[in-house]
MARPA-677925 format. One line per 8 residues: number of its first residue (from 1); their letters; for each residue z, y, x of N, C-alpha, C, O. Coordinates in pm, whole numbers. Atoms other than C-alpha are relative to their C-alpha. Example, Ala and Ser with C-alpha at 12.3 -4.5 7.8 and 13.67 -1.06 7.14 Angstrom:
BEGIN
1	AS	0 -119 89 780 -450 1230 0 120 90 66 118 194 | -6 -119 -82 714 -106 1367 73 109 -77 90 220 -26
END
This chain:
BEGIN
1	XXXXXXXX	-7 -56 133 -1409 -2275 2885 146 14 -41 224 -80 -56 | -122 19 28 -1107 -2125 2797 45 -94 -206 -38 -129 -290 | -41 80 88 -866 -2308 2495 71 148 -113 121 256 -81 | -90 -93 99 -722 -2109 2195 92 -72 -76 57 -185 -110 | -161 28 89 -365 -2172 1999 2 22 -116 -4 144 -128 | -44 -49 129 -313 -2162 1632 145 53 39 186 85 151 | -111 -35 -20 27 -2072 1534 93 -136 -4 212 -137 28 | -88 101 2 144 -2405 1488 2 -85 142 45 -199 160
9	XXXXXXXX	24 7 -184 72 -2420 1893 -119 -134 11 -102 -195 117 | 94 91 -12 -235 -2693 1847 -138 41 37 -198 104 -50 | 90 -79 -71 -520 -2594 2057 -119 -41 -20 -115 -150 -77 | 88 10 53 -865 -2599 2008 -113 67 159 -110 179 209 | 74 -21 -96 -1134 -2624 2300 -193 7 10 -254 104 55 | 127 -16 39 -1505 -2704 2226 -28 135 -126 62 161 -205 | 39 -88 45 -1696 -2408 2050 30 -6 -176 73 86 -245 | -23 -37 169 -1688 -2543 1652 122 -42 5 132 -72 -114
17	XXXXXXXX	-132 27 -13 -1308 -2643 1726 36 163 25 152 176 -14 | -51 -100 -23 -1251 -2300 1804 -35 105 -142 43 190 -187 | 36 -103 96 -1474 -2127 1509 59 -11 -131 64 75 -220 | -77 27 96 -1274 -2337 1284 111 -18 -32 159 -54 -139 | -132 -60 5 -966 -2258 1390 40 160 -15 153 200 -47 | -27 -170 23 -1018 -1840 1384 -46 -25 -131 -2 58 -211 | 55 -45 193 -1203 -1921 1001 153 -74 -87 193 -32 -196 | -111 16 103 -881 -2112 878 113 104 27 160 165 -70
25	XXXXXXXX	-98 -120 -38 -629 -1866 1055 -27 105 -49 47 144 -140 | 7 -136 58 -768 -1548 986 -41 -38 -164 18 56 -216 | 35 -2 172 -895 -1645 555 94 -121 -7 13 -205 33 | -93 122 4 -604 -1954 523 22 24 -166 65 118 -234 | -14 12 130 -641 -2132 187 100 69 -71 211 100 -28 | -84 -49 87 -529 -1981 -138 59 -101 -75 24 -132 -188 | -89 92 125 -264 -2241 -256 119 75 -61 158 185 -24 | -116 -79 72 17 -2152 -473 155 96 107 234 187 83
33	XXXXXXXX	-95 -73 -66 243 -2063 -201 -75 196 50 -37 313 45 | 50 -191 -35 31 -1733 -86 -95 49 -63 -192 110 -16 | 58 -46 114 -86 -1674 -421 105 81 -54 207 25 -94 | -74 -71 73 75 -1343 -556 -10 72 -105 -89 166 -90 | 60 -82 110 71 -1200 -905 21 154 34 116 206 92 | -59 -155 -4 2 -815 -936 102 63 -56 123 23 -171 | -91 -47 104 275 -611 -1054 -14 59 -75 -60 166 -35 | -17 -83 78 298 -472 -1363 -67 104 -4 -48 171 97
41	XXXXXXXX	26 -163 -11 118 -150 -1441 61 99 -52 62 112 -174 | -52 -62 3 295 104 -1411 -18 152 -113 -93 167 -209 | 49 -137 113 331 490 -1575 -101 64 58 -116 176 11 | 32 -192 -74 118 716 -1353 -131 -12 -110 -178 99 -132 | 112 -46 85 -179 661 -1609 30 56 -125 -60 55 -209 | 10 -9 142 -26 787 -1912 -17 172 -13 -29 258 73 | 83 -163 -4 -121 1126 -2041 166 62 -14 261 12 -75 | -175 -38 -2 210 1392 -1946 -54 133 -108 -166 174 -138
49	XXXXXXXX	9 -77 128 264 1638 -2215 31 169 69 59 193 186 | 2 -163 -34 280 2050 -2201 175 -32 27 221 -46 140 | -142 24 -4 677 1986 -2293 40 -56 149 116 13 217 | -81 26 -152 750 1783 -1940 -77 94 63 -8 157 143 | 24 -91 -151 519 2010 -1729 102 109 -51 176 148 39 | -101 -105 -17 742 2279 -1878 124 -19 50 166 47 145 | -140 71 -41 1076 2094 -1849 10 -20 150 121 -4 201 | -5 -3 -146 987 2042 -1474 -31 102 77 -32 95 200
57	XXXXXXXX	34 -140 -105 890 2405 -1370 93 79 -61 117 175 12 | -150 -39 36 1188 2525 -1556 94 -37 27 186 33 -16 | -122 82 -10 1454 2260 -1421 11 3 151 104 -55 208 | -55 -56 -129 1400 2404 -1056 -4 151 37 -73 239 -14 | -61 -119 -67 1537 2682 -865 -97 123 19 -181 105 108 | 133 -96 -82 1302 2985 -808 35 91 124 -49 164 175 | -53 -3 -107 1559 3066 -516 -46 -61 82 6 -2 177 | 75 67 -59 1374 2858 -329 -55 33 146 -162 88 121
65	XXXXXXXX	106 -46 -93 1227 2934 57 -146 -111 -33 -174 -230 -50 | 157 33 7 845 2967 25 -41 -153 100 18 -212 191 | 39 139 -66 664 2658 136 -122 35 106 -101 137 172 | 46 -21 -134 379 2648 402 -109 115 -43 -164 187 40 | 81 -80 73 162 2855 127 37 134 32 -43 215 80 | -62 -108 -30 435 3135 152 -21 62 -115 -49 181 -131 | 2 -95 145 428 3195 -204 164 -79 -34 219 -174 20 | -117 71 38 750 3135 -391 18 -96 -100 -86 -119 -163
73	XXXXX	-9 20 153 857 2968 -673 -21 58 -143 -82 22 -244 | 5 -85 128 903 3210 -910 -131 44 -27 -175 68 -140 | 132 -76 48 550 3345 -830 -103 -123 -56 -168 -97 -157 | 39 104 31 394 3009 -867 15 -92 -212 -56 -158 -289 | -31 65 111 620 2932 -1183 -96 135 -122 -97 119 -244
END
Protein backbone atom coordinates (compact mmCIF):
# COMPACT_ATOMS: atom_id res chain seq x y z
CA UNK A 1 0.00 0.00 0.00
CA UNK A 2 1.52 2.94 -1.10
CA UNK A 3 2.14 6.10 1.71
CA UNK A 4 1.10 9.76 1.01
CA UNK A 5 2.95 13.21 2.29
CA UNK A 6 1.26 16.24 3.59
CA UNK A 7 3.16 19.32 3.09
CA UNK A 8 4.63 19.40 6.33
CA UNK A 9 6.40 15.96 4.93
CA UNK A 10 4.40 13.60 7.67
CA UNK A 11 3.10 10.60 5.99
CA UNK A 12 0.11 8.82 6.26
CA UNK A 13 -0.28 4.95 5.42
CA UNK A 14 -3.43 2.97 6.48
CA UNK A 15 -6.66 3.95 4.45
CA UNK A 16 -8.51 6.50 7.21
CA UNK A 17 -4.86 8.01 7.80
CA UNK A 18 -4.82 8.80 4.33
CA UNK A 19 -8.66 10.09 3.89
CA UNK A 20 -7.85 12.35 6.66
CA UNK A 21 -5.01 13.71 5.49
CA UNK A 22 -6.49 14.65 1.65
CA UNK A 23 -9.91 16.08 3.89
CA UNK A 24 -7.60 18.39 6.07
CA UNK A 25 -5.22 19.38 3.10
CA UNK A 26 -7.49 19.96 0.44
CA UNK A 27 -10.68 22.04 3.00
CA UNK A 28 -7.82 23.16 5.94
CA UNK A 29 -9.58 24.86 8.87
CA UNK A 30 -10.91 28.38 8.70
CA UNK A 31 -8.86 30.11 11.52
CA UNK A 32 -8.09 33.69 11.48
CA UNK A 33 -4.98 33.36 9.60
CA UNK A 34 -6.81 32.18 6.14
CA UNK A 35 -9.77 34.07 6.88
CA UNK A 36 -10.08 37.02 4.32
CA UNK A 37 -12.44 39.97 4.33
CA UNK A 38 -14.11 40.90 0.90
CA UNK A 39 -13.12 44.03 -0.58
CA UNK A 40 -15.03 46.85 -0.68
CA UNK A 41 -17.68 47.25 -3.34
CA UNK A 42 -16.73 48.86 -5.82
CA UNK A 43 -18.33 51.42 -8.77
CA UNK A 44 -19.30 49.14 -11.67
CA UNK A 45 -22.95 49.02 -10.16
CA UNK A 46 -23.77 52.55 -10.18
CA UNK A 47 -26.08 53.90 -12.81
CA UNK A 48 -23.59 56.02 -15.67
CA UNK A 49 -25.29 59.04 -16.93
CA UNK A 50 -26.09 60.25 -20.79
CA UNK A 51 -23.33 63.18 -19.91
CA UNK A 52 -20.26 60.45 -19.38
CA UNK A 53 -21.44 58.15 -22.25
CA UNK A 54 -21.19 61.40 -24.20
CA UNK A 55 -17.94 62.71 -22.64
CA UNK A 56 -16.39 59.27 -23.59
CA UNK A 57 -17.46 58.97 -27.32
CA UNK A 58 -16.46 62.52 -27.76
CA UNK A 59 -12.95 62.40 -25.86
CA UNK A 60 -11.65 59.82 -28.58
CA UNK A 61 -10.19 60.09 -31.89
CA UNK A 62 -12.45 59.11 -34.88
CA UNK A 63 -8.98 58.80 -36.78
CA UNK A 64 -8.86 55.68 -35.54
CA UNK A 65 -8.02 52.17 -37.71
CA UNK A 66 -11.29 50.15 -37.84
CA UNK A 67 -11.33 47.32 -35.39
CA UNK A 68 -12.04 43.58 -36.27
CA UNK A 69 -15.81 44.86 -37.10
CA UNK A 70 -14.21 47.19 -39.82
CA UNK A 71 -16.42 49.92 -39.02
CA UNK A 72 -14.80 53.10 -37.79
CA UNK A 73 -15.15 55.33 -35.18
CA UNK A 74 -16.72 58.06 -36.52
CA UNK A 75 -19.38 55.68 -38.03
CA UNK A 76 -19.99 54.01 -34.76
CA UNK A 77 -19.81 57.48 -32.87
Amino acid sequence: MDTITDRVGKQANPAAEKEEMLRRETFPSNDNELYHELPPAGIAHTRITKHAVERAFHSQSVKKAPGPDKLSFGAIR
